[in-house]
N, C-alpha and C positions, 0 to 999 in steps of 0.2 A: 790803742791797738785793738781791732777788731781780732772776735775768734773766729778760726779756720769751722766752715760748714764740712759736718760729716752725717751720717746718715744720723748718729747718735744725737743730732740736733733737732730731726721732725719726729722721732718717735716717739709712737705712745708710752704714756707709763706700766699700762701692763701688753708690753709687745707679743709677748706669746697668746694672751688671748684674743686680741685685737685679728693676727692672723688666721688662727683658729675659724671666728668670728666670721672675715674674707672670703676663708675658704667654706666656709658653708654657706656662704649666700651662693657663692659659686655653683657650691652642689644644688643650690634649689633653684637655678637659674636653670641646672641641666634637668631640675627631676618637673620641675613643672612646665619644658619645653616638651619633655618626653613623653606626657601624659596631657599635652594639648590643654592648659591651663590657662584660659587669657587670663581671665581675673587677677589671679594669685601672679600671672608676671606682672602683668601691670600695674601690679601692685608694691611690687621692689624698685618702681623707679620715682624717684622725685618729685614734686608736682613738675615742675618747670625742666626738666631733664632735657637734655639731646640727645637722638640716639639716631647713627649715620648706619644704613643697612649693607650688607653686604656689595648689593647691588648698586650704595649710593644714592639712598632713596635716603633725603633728609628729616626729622623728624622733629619737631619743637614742642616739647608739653607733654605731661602723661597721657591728655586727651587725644593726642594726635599719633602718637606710639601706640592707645591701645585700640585707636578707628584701624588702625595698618595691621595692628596682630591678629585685631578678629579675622581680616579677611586672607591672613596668611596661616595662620596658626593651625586651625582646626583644619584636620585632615593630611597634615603632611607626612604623617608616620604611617597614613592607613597600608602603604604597600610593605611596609614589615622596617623601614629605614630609619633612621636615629642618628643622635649625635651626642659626642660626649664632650666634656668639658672640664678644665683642669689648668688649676692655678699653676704658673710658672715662675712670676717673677711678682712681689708686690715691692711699691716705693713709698715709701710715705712723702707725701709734700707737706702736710702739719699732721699731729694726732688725730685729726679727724676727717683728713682727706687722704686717701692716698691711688695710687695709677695702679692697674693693676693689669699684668699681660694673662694672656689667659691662651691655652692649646683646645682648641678644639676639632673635633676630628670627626667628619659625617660618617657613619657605618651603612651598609649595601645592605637590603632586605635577610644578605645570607649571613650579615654581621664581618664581612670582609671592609676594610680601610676605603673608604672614599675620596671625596674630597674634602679638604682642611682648610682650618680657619685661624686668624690670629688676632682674636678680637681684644682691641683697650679698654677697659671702664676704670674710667676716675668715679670711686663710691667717696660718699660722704656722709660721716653719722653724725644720724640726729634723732635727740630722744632716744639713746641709747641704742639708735638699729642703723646697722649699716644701706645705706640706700643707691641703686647706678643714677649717676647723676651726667654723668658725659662719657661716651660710649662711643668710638667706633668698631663693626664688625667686618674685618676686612681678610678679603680670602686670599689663601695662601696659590699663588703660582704654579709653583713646583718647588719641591724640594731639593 
């Protein structure tokens, strides 16, 4: 007789640091988009990563993720705009992978609610640090 899959079957052994862990890649996802940082993001993703852009712009490899950042990255906040970010849901698929939904929410120069985002990263850790390794960033409609 096979045992019934419940969540208590892919999690890590220490689950509360693991998410902890999550949620702070997340926070540095937002603090080094905020401060126009290619390096340091391009540096949270995988070597071999995908990462699908809002717009649908496909993206295969760090290399290719971080030719797209430079030329998107710097300068997007110069008119006063930003965006935040905030873990919603995490899943584990094994201890060392897991799906993660994530709310993100663009702010207007004047810090008023923009437009929203509802982006996926499957991270995967290795060598002790959580890494986005398949990513889509996809925009919310409407609420």
């Amino acid at each position: 007789m096979t045992q019934p899959v419940t969540a208590a079957t892919y999690a890590p052994a220490d689950h509360d640091a693991e998410i902890a862990a999550i949620h702070q890649l997340v926070a540095e996802v937002q603090r080094v988009q905020q401060l126009e940082l290619v390096d340091e993001f391009v540096a949270m993703f995988r070597e071999d990563a995908i990462w699908t852009t809002a717009a649908g712009k496909r993206l295969f490899g760090r290399d290719a993720i971080g030719e797209f950042t430079a030329q998107v990255l710097p300068g997007w906040t110069a008119d006063g705009s930003t965006a935040t970010y905030e873990v919603e849901h995490v899943l584990f698929v094994r201890p060392d992978v897991a799906a993660v939904k994530v709310r993100q929410q663009y702010l207007t120069p004047d810090g008023a609610p923009g437009t929203a985002g509802a982006p996926l990263y499957v991270v995967a850790k290795e060598n002790g640090r959580w890494l986005l390794t398949a990513n889509q960033n996809t925009p919310v409609a409407g609420d």
